[in-house]
BAMARMI-482264 format. One line per field, with one value per residue (C-alpha): z, y, x; chain; residue number from 1; residue in three letters. Coordinates in steps of 0.25 Angstrom, whole numbers, plus 5000, padded with zeros to 4 digits. Layout:
N
zz = Z,...
yy = Y,...
xx = X,...
chain = A,...
n = NUM,...
res = ALA,...
//
This chain:
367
zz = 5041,5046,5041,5053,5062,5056,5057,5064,5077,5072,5062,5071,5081,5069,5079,5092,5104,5098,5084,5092,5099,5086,5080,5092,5093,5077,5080,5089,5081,5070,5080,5093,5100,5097,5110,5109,5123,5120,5106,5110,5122,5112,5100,5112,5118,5115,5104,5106,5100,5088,5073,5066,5058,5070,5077,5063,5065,5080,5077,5067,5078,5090,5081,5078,5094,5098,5088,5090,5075,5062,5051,5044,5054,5058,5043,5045,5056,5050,5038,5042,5053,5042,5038,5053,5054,5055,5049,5035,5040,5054,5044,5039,5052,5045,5032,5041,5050,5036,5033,5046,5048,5033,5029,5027,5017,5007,4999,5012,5016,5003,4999,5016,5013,5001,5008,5020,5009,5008,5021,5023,5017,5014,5008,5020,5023,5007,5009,5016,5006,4994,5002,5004,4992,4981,4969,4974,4982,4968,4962,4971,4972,4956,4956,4967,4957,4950,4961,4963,4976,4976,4990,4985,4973,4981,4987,4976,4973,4988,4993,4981,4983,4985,4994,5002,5015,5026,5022,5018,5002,4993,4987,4975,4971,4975,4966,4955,4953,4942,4952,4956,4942,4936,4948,4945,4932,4936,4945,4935,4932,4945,4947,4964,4967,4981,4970,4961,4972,4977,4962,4961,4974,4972,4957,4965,4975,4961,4957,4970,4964,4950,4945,4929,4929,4935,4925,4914,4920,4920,4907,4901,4908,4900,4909,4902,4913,4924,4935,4929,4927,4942,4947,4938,4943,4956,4955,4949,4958,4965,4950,4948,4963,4955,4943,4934,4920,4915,4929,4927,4910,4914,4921,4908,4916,4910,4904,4907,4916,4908,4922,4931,4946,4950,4965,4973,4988,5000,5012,5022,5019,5032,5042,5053,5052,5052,5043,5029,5017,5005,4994,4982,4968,4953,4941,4927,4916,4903,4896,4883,4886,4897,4907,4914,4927,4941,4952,4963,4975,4983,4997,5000,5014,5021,5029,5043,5036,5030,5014,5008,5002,4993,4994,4982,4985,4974,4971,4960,4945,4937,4920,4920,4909,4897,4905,4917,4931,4943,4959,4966,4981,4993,5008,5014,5028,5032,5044,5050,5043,5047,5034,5033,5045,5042,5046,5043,5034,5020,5011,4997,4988,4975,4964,4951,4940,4932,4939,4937,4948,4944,4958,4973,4986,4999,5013,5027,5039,5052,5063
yy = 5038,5040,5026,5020,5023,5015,5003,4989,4986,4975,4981,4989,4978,4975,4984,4979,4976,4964,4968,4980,4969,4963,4974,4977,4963,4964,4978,4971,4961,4970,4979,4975,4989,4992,4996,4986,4990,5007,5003,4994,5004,5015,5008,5002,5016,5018,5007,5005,5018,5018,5015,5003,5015,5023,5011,5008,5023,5020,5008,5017,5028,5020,5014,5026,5031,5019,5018,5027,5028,5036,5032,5026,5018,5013,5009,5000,4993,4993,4987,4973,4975,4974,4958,4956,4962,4951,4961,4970,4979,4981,4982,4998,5003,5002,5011,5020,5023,5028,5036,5044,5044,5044,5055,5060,5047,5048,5035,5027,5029,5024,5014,5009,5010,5001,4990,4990,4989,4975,4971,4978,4992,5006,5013,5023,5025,5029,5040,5048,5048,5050,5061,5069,5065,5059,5062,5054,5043,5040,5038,5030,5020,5022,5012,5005,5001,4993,4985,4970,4970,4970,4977,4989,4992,4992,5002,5010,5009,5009,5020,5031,5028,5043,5036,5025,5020,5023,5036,5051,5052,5057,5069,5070,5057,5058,5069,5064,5050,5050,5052,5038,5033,5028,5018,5012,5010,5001,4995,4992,4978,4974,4958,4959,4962,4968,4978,4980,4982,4994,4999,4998,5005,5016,5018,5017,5027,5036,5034,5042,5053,5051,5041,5046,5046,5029,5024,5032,5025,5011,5015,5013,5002,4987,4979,4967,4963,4958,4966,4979,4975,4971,4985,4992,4985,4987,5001,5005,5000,5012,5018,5005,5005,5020,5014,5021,5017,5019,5009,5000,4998,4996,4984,4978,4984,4997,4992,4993,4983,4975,4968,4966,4969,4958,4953,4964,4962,4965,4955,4959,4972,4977,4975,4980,4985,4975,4965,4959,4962,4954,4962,4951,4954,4947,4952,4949,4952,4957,4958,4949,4949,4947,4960,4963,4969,4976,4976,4984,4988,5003,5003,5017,5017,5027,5038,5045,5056,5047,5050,5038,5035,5023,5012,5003,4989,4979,4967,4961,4963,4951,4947,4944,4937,4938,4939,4932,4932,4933,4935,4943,4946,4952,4953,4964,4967,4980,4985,4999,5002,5013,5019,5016,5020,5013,5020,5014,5016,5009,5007,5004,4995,4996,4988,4992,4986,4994,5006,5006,5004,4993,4988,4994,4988,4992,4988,4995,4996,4996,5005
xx = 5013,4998,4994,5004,4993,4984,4990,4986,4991,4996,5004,5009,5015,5025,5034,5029,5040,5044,5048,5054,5063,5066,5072,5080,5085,5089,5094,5104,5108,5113,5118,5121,5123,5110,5102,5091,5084,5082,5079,5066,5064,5062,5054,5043,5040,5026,5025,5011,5009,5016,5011,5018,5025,5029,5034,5043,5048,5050,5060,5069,5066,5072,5083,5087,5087,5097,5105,5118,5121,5122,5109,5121,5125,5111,5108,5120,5112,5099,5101,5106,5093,5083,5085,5083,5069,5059,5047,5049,5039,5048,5059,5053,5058,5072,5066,5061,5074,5080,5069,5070,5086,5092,5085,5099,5106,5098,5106,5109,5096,5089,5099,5093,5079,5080,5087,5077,5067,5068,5065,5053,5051,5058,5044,5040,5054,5058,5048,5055,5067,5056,5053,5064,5071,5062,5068,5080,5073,5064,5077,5083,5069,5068,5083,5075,5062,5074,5079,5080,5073,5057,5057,5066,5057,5045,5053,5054,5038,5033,5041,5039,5023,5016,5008,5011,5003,5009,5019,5019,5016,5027,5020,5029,5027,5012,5012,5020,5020,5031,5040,5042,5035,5049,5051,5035,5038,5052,5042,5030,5033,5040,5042,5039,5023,5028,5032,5021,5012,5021,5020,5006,5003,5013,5003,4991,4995,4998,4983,4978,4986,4988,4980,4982,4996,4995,4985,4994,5007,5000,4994,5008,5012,5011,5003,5007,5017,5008,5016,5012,4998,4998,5003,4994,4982,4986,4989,4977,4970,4964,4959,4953,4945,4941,4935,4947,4945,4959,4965,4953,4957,4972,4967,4957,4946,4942,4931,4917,4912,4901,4894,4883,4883,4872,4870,4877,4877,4885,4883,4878,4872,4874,4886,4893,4907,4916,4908,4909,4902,4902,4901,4896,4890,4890,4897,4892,4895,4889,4901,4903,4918,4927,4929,4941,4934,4939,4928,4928,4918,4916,4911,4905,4909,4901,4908,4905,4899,4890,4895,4903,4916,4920,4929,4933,4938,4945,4935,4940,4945,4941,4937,4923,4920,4908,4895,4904,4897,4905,4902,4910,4912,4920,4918,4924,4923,4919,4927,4933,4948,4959,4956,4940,4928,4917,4901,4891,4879,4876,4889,4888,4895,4896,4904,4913,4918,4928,4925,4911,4901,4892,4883,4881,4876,4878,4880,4877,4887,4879,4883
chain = A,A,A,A,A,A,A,A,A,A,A,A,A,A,A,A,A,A,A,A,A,A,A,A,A,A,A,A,A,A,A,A,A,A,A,A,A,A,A,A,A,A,A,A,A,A,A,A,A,A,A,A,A,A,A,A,A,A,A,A,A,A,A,A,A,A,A,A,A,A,A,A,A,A,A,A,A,A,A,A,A,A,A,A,A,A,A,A,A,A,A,A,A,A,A,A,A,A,A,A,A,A,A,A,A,A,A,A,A,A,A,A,A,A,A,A,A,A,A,A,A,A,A,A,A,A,A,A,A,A,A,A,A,A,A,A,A,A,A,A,A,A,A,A,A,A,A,A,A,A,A,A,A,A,A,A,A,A,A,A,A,A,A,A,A,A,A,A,A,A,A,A,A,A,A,A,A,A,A,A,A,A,A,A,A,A,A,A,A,A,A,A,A,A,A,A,A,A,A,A,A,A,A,A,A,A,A,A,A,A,A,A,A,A,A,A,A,A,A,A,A,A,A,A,A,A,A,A,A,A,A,A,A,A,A,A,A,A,A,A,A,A,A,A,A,A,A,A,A,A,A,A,A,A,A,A,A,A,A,A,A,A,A,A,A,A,A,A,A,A,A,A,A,A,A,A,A,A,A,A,A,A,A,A,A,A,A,A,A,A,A,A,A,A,A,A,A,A,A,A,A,A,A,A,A,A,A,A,A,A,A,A,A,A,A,A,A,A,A,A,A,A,A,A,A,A,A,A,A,A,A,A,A,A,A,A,A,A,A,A,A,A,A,A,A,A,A,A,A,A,A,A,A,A,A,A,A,A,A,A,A,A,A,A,A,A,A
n = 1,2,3,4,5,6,7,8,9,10,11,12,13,14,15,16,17,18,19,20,21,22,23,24,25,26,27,28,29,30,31,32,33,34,35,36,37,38,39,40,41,42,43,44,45,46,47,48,49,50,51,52,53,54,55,56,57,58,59,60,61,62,63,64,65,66,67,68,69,70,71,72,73,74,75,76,77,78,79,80,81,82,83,84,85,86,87,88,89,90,91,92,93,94,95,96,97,98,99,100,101,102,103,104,105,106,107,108,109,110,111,112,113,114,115,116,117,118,119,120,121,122,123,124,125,126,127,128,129,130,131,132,133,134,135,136,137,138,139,140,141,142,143,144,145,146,147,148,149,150,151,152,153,154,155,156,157,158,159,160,161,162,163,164,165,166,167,168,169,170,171,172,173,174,175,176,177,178,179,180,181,182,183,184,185,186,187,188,189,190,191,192,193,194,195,196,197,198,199,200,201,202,203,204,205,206,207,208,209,210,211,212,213,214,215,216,217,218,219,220,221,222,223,224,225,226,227,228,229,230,231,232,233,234,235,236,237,238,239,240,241,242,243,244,245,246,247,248,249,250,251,252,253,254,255,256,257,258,259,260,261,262,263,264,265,266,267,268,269,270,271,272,273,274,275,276,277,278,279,280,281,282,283,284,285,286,287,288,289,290,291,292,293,294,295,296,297,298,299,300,301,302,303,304,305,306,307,308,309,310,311,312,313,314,315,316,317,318,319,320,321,322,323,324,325,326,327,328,329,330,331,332,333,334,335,336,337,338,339,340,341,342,343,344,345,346,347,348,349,350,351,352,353,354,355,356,357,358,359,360,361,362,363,364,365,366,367
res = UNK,UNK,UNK,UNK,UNK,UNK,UNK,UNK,UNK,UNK,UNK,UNK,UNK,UNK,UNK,UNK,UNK,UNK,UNK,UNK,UNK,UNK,UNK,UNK,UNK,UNK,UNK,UNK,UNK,UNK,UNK,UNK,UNK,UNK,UNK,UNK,UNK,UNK,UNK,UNK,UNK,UNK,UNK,UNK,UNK,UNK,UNK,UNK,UNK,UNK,UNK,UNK,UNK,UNK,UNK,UNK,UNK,UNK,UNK,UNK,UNK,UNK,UNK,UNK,UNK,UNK,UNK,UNK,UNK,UNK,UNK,UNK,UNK,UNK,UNK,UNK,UNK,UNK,UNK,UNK,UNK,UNK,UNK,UNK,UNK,UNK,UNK,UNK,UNK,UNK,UNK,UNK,UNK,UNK,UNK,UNK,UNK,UNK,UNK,UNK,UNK,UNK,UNK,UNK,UNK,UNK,UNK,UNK,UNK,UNK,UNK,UNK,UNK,UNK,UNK,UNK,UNK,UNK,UNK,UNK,UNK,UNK,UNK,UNK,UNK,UNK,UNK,UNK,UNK,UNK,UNK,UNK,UNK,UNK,UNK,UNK,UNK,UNK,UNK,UNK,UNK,UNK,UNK,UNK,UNK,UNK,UNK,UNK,UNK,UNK,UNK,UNK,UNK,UNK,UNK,UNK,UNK,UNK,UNK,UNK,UNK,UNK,UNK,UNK,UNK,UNK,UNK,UNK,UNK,UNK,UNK,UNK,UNK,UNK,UNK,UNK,UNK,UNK,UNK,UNK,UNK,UNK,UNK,UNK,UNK,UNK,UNK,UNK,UNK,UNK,UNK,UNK,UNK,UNK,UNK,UNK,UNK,UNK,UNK,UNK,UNK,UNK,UNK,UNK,UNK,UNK,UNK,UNK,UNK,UNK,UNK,UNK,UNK,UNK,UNK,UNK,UNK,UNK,UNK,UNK,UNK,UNK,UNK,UNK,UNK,UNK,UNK,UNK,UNK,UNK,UNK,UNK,UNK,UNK,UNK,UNK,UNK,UNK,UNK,UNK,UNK,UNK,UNK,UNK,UNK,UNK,UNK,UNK,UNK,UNK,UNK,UNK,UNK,UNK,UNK,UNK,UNK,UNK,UNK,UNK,UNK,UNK,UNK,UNK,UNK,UNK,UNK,UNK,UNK,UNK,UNK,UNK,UNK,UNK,UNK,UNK,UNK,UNK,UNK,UNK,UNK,UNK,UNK,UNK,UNK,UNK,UNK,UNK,UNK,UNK,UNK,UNK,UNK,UNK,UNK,UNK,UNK,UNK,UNK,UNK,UNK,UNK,UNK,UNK,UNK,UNK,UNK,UNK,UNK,UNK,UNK,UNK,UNK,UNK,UNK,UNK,UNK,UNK,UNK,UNK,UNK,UNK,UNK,UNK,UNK,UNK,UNK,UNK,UNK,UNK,UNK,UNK,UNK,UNK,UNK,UNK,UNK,UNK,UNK,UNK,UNK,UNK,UNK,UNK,UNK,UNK,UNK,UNK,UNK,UNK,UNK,UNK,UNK,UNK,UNK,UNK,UNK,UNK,UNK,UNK,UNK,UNK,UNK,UNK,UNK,UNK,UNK
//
């Protein structure tokens, strides 16, 4: 889980001392032989140190240390310990303790990981199942796309992603998507949006690799329900940042754009880092019908070398009407990110509309 190291300090206090006293104290509560004092005495060693996913690992880690009992036994304890966690991101500690002890119960083990689901999440710890048993683990979350609970279909979505932020990727998956295509397809129409946005992220993780067999899938798909419209946008959204024709027409925007680009500016022209821009510009159109429309913007962000790479950013998707006008702006503020250095030089800006480039401008970072 490389991404763990990139986390905010402050997400990382989620387990400081204090929430490493809660635990102990409900620990207690559901077990009172529990050794409260070398449980803490372990889990603080070197805290400071520690990612927020190494210091999840370290809670199972020190349970595991202090507790004189079988996995069986310990899951026993666990589970009437989840409802008295007061955080459902502290909760994955629980997920992540039968990931690393219960390698050997496969049906226990599972049958645990969908309970402590619904109080925070099972999706890292599932991996480690998919891993070493997918064809039984699909199955398994395959009867999970159908459950009454939101949190345990999510599940089924979440966990089966060939890409998931901060985990390993599952190969076969990555590699063939129909693998875990029957439980998208129970999950296409799904009444919870904490749902759908799974669905749609697992189809936009598929793009990256197989971006064909997604539009053909959502080809197929009757958009009529506005749940499965919702999903499809929202997993297409990578193509669609691409200009792909077939993702921009499965939205009503494959069309070409029939505007005008007029008063293109970004404010101020040059900035240190850390500023704002405004990017701001006027849309007409030449159109004598209405247009369904998606407008984006690129930054090409200049590299250490010199040479530059693009960036697309979401602007806005709109229906212009019949020689309509329109103004449209954004500020963003250009600043250093864990995933983007900034250098400085001139960086150009440039505006698309249905995939096609339409008006460019630039801005310079000073050093």
């Amino acid at each position: 889980m490389s991404n763990a190291d990139q986390s905010s300090p402050a997400l990382k206090e989620i387990f400081n001392a204090e929430r490493l006293q809660h635990i102990a104290t409900e620990m207690h509560a559901v077990y009172p032989a529990f050794n409260a004092k070398a449980f803490l005495k372990l889990a603080n060693a070197g805290l400071a140190e520690l990612s927020v996913m190494q210091r999840m690992a370290r809670v199972g880690e020190c349970l595991h240390a202090v507790l004189p009992l079988s996995y069986e036994q310990t899951l026993e304890i666990l589970r009437p310990l989840a409802p008295r966690l007061n955080s459902g991101f502290v909760s994955m500690f629980l997920p992540h303790y039968v990931a690393t002890y219960g390698a050997h119960a496969f049906e226990l083990s599972m049958d645990a990981l969908k309970y402590f689901t619904t109080f925070g999440s099972s999706e890292f710890a599932i991996r480690h199942f998919l891993r070493s048993d997918l064809e039984r683990s699909l199955a398994l979350m395959h009867d999970w796309s159908r459950d009454n609970n939101e949190h345990v279909r999510r599940l089924a979505s979440e966990g089966s992603r060939p890409r998931l932020p901060w985990s390993f990727r599952l190969e076969p998956v990555q590699a063939d998507p129909t693998l875990a295509a029957a439980i998208l397809e129970n999950l296409k129409a799904d009444s919870s949006l904490y749902v759908r946005k799974s669905v749609a992220n697992h189809l936009n993780d598929i793009t990256k690799d197989h971006p064909e067999w997604v539009l053909s899938l959502i080809e197929g798909w009757s958009l009529e329900d506005p749940r499965t419209a919702w999903i499809a946008k929202h997993a297409l959204r990578s193509l669609i940042k691409q200009g792909n024709q077939r993702a921009l027409a499965i939205i009503g925007a494959g069309g070409k754009p029939e505007v005008q680009i007029h008063n293109l500016k970004v404010e101020p022209a040059v900035i240190r880092l850390g500023e704002t821009i405004k990017l701001s510009f006027d849309l007409h159109s030449t159109a004598s019908d209405n247009q369904r429309l998606v407008i984006d913007y690129a930054i090409d962000y200049v590299k250490a070398s010199g040479a530059t790479s693009a960036k697309v950013f979401k602007l806005k998707g709109l229906t212009l009407p019949a020689h309509a006008r329109q103004t449209l702006s954004r500020a963003q503020q250009i600043r250093e990110l864990t995933t983007r250095k900034h250098y400085a030089g001139t960086h150009e800006v440039h505006i698309m509309v249905n995939g096609e480039r339409l008006g460019s401008t630039a801005f310079e970072i000073t050093p």
